[in-house]
N, C-alpha and C positions, 0 to 999 in steps of 0.2 A: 440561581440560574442566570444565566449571560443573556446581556439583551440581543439577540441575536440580529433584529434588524440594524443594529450600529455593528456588529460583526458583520453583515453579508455586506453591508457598506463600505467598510474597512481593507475588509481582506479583497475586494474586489478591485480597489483602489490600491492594495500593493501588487496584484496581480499585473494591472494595466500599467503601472509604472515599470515594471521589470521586462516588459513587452518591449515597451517604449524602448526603453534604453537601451536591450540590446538589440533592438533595429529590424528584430527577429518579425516573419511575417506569421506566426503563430505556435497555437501549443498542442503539445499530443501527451497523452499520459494513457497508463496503463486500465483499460475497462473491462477489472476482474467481475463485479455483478456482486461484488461488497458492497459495505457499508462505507470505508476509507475513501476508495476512488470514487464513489457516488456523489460523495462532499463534496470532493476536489470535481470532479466534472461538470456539477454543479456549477463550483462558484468562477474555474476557468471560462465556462461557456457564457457566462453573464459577464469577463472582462473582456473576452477576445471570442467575436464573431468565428473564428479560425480556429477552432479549438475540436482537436480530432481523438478519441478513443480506441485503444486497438484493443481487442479481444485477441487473447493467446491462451486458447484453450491444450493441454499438454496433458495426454492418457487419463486421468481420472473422469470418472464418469461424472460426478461432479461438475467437472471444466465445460463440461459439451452437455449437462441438464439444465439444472436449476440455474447454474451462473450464467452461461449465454443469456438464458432466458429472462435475467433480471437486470442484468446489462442495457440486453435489447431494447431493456423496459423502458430502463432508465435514459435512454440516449432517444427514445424516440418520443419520451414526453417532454425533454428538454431541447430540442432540436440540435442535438450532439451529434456528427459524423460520427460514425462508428465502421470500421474495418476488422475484418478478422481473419487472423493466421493460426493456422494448427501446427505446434508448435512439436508433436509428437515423435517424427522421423528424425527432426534436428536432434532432439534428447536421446532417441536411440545412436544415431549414428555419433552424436557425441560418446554416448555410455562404450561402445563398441571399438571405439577411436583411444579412447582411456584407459581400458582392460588390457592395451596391448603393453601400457608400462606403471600398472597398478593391479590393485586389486581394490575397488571401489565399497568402501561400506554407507551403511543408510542416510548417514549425515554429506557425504557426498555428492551420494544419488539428488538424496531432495534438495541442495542446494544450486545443480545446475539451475533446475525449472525461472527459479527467478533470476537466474542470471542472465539466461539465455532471453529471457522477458526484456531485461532492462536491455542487452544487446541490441534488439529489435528495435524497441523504442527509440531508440538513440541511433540506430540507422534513418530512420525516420525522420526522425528530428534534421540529422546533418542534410539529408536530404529536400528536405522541404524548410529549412533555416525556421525550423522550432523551438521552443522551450521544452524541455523535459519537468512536466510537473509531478513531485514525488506524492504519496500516498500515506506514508506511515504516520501514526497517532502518537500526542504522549505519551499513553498507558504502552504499546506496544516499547517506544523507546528505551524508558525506564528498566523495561523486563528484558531488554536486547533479543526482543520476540523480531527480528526482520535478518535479511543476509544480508551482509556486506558484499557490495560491488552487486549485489543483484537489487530490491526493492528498497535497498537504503541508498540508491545512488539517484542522483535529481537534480536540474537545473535549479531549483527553489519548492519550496514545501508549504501551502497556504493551510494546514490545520498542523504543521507540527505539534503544536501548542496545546492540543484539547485532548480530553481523557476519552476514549472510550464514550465512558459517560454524556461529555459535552458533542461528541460526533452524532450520537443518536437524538440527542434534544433538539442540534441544527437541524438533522434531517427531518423530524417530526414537522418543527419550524416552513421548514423548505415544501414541503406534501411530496416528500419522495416516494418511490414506489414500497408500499406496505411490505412488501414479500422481500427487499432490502431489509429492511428496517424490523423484522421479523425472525429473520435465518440466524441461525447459532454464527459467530464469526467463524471464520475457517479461510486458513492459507491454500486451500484445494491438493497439498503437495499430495496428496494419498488418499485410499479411500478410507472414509468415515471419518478423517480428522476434525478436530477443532480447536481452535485457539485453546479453550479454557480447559478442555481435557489434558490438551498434551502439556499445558504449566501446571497443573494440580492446583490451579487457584483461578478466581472469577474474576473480572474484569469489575466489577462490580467492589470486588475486596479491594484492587491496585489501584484505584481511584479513588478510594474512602482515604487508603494510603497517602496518596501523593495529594489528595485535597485537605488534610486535615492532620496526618501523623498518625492513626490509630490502624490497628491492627490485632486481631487475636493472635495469639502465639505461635499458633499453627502457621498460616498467612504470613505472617513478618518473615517468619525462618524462608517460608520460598520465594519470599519476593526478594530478600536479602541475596538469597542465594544468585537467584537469577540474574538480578544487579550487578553483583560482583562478579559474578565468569565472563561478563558480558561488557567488563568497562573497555575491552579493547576496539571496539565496533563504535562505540559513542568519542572514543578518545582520538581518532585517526592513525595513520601510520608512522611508527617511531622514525623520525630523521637525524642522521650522526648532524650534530652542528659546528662541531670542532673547536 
């Protein structure tokens, strides 16, 4: 186990650096009522006094239950501004706006939501001369479990680095709200989703993975798989160089 109080010391400390330098008068990052942004709002709110949360709850009942409600939690035991947009009509009037020169199937559909998130965010940010602090995990990156240009896009990323595994130890660490630190993970894109159902593998297996090499047979083949369809999201975008 990580000692966590030289991490919250650490990463607090590159947070407040990256403040500094770009001149920025604070940070705003995405407050889904996960586990990911929890950490990160966490540990931005302990570098930068100015550190603001948006709730962008979009159609799932989900979005507008349990996660406002854990969000809410979490931003008012931390003395975290919190703001919230419903982001519902934009994703229609997007879906409706796109039908007229496609035909939209389920992987399109669900990747507005986090697009439309990070657009926001990032109005925000220009807005109020912010950092955009991202949210994704190792275990998620590894698995190319995020969208590109939507929750994999971010000024800087203060847990890239930790599995799954190590995001709930800090939180325990931290006495974040129990009902966080409790819930199945879940990207909210639909109803009843979850992280671990829709990879056919535990967060629990991709961490034993990436901390040690071991795998059962079964586990390796998905984690591989997922890996590999997935190196173009970890790799950036090809540039001719001439």
């Amino acid at each position: 186990m990580r000692d966590y109080a030289v991490e919250l010391e650490n990463r607090v400390a590159f947070i407040r650096n990256l403040v500094e330098k770009a001149g920025a008068k604070g940070i705003v990052f995405g407050n889904s009522g996960g586990k990911d942004s929890a950490l990160v709002g966490i540990l931005c709110k302990a570098a930068c006094e100015n550190t603001v949360g948006i709730m962008m709850p979009c159609e799932s009942k989900r979005n507008f239950g349990m996660d406002m409600d854990d969000g809410g939690e979490l931003a008012a035991q931390f003395g975290i501004e919190n703001r919230t947009i419903d982001l519902t009509e934009q994703k229609q009037a997007a879906v409706r706006a796109l039908g007229t020169i496609t035909e939209l199937n389920q992987q399109a559909l669900t990747n507005i939501n986090p697009r439309l998130r990070m657009l926001t965010v990032y109005a925000v940010a220009a807005a109020e001369n912010r950092l955009v602090a991202g949210t994704g995990n190792r275990s998620e990156a590894y698995m190319g479990y995020f969208t590109k240009w939507g929750d994999g896009a971010y000024d800087f990323n203060p847990i890239a680095d930790l599995t799954v595994t190590e995001i709930y130890e800090f939180l325990r660490y931290l006495k974040a709200p129990q009902a966080i630190i409790d819930k199945a993970p879940s990207a909210g894109l639909f109803e009843g989703q979850t992280d671990e159902q829709e990879m056919g593998v535990t967060y629990a297996a991709i961490d034993k993975f990436l901390l040690t090499g071991e795998a059962n047979e079964r586990d390796k083949a998905i984690i591989d798989r997922f890996h590999a369809r997935s190196e173009h999201k970890r790799a950036g975008a090809a540039v001719y160089q001439g």
